[in-house]
C-alpha positions, 0 to 999 in steps of 0.5 A: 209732871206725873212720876213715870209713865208705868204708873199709868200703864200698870197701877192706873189703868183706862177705867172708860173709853171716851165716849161713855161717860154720862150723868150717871158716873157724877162723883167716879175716879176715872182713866182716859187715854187718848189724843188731843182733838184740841186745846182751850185756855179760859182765864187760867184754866185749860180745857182739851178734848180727849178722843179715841175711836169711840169719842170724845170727852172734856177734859179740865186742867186748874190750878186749884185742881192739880198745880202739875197736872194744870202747869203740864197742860200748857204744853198741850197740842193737837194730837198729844197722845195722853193720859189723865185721871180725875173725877167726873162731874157735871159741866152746869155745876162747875160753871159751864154749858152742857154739849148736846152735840156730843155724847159726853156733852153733859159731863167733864173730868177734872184733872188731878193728874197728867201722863204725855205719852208722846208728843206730836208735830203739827199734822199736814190736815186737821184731824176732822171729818169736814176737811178740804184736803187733796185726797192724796196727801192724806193717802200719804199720811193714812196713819192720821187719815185714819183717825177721823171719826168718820173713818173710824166707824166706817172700820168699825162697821167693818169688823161688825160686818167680818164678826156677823158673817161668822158667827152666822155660818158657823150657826148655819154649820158651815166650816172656815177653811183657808185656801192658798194665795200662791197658785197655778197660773191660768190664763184668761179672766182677770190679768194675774199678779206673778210672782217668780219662784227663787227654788224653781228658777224660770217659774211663777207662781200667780196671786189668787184671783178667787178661790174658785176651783179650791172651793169645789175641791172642798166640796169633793173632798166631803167638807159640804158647807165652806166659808171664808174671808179671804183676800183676792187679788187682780192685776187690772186697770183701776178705778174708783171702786176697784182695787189690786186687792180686795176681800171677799165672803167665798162661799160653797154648799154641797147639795144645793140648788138656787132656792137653797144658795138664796135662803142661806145668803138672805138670811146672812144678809139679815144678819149682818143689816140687824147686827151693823145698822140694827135694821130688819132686812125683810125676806125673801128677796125678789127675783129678775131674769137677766133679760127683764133686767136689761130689757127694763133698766139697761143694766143687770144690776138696776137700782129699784129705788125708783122707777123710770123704766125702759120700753123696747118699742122695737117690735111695735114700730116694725109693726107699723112699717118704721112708722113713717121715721126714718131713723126708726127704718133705718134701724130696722133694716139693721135688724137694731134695738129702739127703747125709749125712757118716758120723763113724766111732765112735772120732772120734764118741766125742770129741764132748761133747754140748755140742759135738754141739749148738754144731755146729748153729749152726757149720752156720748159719753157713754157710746152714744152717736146722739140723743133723740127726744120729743116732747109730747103736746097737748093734742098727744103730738110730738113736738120739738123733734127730729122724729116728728115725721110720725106725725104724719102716721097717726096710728103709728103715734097713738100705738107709741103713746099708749105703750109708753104711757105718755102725756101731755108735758112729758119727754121721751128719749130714744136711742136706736141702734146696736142693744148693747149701746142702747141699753148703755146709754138710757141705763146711764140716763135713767141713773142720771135723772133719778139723781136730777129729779132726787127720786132715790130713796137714800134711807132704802135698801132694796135687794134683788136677786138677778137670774138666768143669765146668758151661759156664753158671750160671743168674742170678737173672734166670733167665737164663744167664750163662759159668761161666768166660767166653764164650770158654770152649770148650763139649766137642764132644759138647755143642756141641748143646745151646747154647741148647737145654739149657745147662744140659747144656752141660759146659766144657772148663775146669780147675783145678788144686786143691792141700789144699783150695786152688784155685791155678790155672784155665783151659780150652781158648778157643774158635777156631771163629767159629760155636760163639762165635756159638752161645754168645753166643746161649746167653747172650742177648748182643747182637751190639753190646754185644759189637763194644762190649766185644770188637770188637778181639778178634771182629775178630782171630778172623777171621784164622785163629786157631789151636786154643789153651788156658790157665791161670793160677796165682794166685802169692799163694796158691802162695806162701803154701802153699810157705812155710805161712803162714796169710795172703797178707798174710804173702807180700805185701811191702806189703798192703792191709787188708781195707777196701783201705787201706795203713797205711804209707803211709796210702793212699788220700788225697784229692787236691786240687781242681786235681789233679781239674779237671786230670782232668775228674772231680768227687768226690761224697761 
């Protein structure tokens, strides 16, 4: 064994990570550090290859090289965290097969000396990215999740992303500014994490959901542009892409308006695609108002990487009395929404019956009492139907026709009923046949900026409540309506939308203190329970604030579509399962009783 460990650490230090080295650097002296991917003994000689978060190299141990270096090498295991020194030379030359799998593949190193920095147990996976293991033992050993390749780059990708999005602002003038995590407590939105103060007994603080309301004092206090990466968190029932904490890119501008907000975020978006995948984001971007985007697509959020939209066949059908269908009737006389979504012919073919009628229980699933279809005949019929009735009214039927845009061969779906339900259901169908009929273009990014979204959604009261949040600014030409007709009332709100993802959201906020009092009468909010919640921001808005607007990137899901992971759990470092537990470190645990008589709290199980 190699004398002692500094003289790796101190006079022979780590010349190349493990992935650099090629043909190049024949002949050199060089330092790698790593750990053991695996071991191979070939006829006295032992071969390893060496990896860390850059790659792999092979590495050589033999007798005729180094007797104790080679005679050390017997003990090698996976994961063995090393040291070895020696010279690169060619595989062909000493005899062996270039890898061209691998970026080093053309080159070994030949040992001439050996540091075992610390010994490993066997690990409960293989350390690799093509691995069968229940996800929750490796969320219990995340350490060693962690050092898969695939991993590794995914938060590699991550730090590109965090480094691009700075250096960008700061060249756009913006200031990074920090916001506080313990705040006032605020109902409504998302459920707030509490956390009890032990020098105020009786009183909570709550972990910040967003830095919303310090972004706008930021704009009042004169700073005009603010950024900040911040870590935002959210007690709410989890699922695959969610998480109790999360990150957001928080961003505020002072005397803006839309166009100025969606030119600044576009060209960090191409910052970030051109510095992390070295691909060109073309600008600007489109735009879709909220009502186009669900009236085509069912979402407001749609995936452009394929077509198979959906037409509203509402207003025709009324037009033709119901033509002569009675679920058509029906939904009429319940003043209901009817759409359809059109299969062309050479997808329809692929459909099995079998499968045709498993689709109406996939339409359940998301709300649906059933699924009504027809298949179009050869002579522009609709055969195989419950609605073959409008057979029997062929105007009706020609007029369908030819709004939808069939032919023969091909099958329509309809769902009839309350909007919301409707446009559930055929926006999940449409996403379930894009993926049936591999119509997604996986290599494509398509961006849309979603606009002019509703300003109020009704509650279950009856009642009124902000779409976004009551400092929103209504557009100017609806600003009349407040409180007459919310239901007219547009926002200035945005999203901006990447493959079917939502990955941003924000608005221009309200700086006039008389459209904010109209808008919290249109909501029925009480002027004390708002000095309550938002007495510190009421009273800053009586300084001059300036026009301001923002948004807000969700970095998790900005992540996970950079890297092509299918989970946010794959570009979070140590997250939390779906019922908010962390397996590694087994948390949330209980505490003692002095711990909570220290914080005035008592448990209640």
């Amino acid at each position: 064994m190699s004398t002692a460990q500094p003289a790796f650490l101190v006079d022979l230090k780590r010349t190349h990570p493990c992935n650099a080295l090629r043909t190049s650097d024949l002949g050199r002296e060089v330092v790698l550090m790593g750990w053991v991917q695996n071991r191979r003994d070939h006829g006295g000689r032992v071969f390893i290859d060496l990896r860390d978060r850059e790659g792999l190299t092979q590495v050589v141990f033999g007798p005729e090289l180094n007797a104790e270096a080679h005679a050390l090498a017997g003990d090698l295991r996976p994961e063995f965290c090393l040291a070895v020194a020696g010279k690169v030379v060619s595989r062909v030359s000493s005899g062996g097969q270039a890898n061209p799998r691998l970026a080093t593949g053309e080159v070994e190193i030949e040992a001439a000396r050996l540091h075992i920095f610390s010994r490993a147990e066997t690990p409960p996976f293989p350390i690799e990215d093509e691995i069968d293991t229940h996800e929750q033992l490796r969320l219990k050993y995340r350490y060693l999740d962690l050092r898969r390749p695939s991993l590794q780059r995914n938060f590699m990708k991550r730090s590109q992303l965090y480094r691009a999005t700075r250096d960008y602002f700061h060249g756009e003038r913006f200031v990074e500014l920090e916001t506080p995590f313990m705040v006032k407590y605020t109902p409504g939105g998302a459920r707030n994490f509490l956390v009890p103060s032990r020098l105020n007994p009786g009183r909570f603080y709550a972990l910040a959901e967003s830095p919303q309301i310090f972004k706008q004092l930021f704009m009042v206090a004169g700073f005009d542009r603010y950024f900040q990466i911040v870590r935002c968190f959210r007690d709410e029932d989890l699922r695959l892409d969610r998480q109790p904490e999360f990150t957001q890119i928080d961003v505020e501008m002072s005397f803006v308006v839309e166009e100025d907000v969606y030119a600044i975020m576009e060209g960090l978006i191409a910052r970030i695609w051109k510095d992390v995948l070295d691909v060109a984001i073309p600008g600007p971007f489109p735009r879709m108002s909220y009502d186009e985007a669900v009236g085509r697509y069912g979402v407001d959020k749609p995936d452009l990487r394929f077509g198979l939209p959906l037409t509203d066949i509402t207003a025709l059908v009324a037009a033709h009395g119901g033509a002569n269908v009675p679920f058509f009737t029906s939904t009429l006389e319940a003043n209901g929404t009817i759409k359809a979504l059109r299969i062309p012919a050479e997808h329809a073919s692929q459909l099995s019956r079998a499968e045709l009628d498993k689709l109406e229980e996939f339409a359940k699933g998301f709300g649906a009492k059933g699924l009504a279809r027809c298949k179009i005949g050869p002579a522009m019929e609709w055969a195989q139907t419950p609605l073959k009735a409008i057979n029997d009214s062929p105007p009706a039927r020609t007029a369908l026709n030819e709004a939808l845009g069939v032919a023969p061969g091909d099958i329509v779906f309809f769902q009839f009923g309350a909007a919301k339900n409707v446009n559930a259901v055929l926006g999940a169908l449409r996403m379930h046949f894009g993926t049936r009929f591999q119509l997604i273009d996986k290599a494509a990014w398509k961006f849309l900026w979603v606009t002019d979204f509703p300003m109020f959604e009704k509650t279950d009261q009856g009642g009124w409540a902000a779409a976004h949040h009551p400092f929103t600014s209504p557009k100017p030409e609806h600003v009349q309506h407040l409180g007459v007709d919310n239901g007219k009332v547009q926002a200035r709100a945005y999203d901006l939308v990447l493959n079917g993802n939502e990955i941003a959201g924000g608005s221009i906020r309200i700086h006039q203190r008389d459209v904010q009092q109209k808008v919290f009468e249109a909501l029925g909010l009480e002027i004390e329970d708002l000095r309550a919640k938002f007495g510190f921001l009421l009273d800053a808005f009586k300084y001059g604030p300036p026009p301001h607007g923002g948004i807000a990137f969700g970095v998790d899901r900005l992540s996970m579509l950079l890297c092509g992971a299918d989970s946010l759990r794959d570009v979070i470092a140590f997250p939390k399962t779906q019922k908010g537990t962390d397996l590694m470190t087994d948390c949330p645990t209980e505490v003692d009783a002095k711990q909570l008589d220290e914080l005035s709290v008592r448990v209640k199980v």
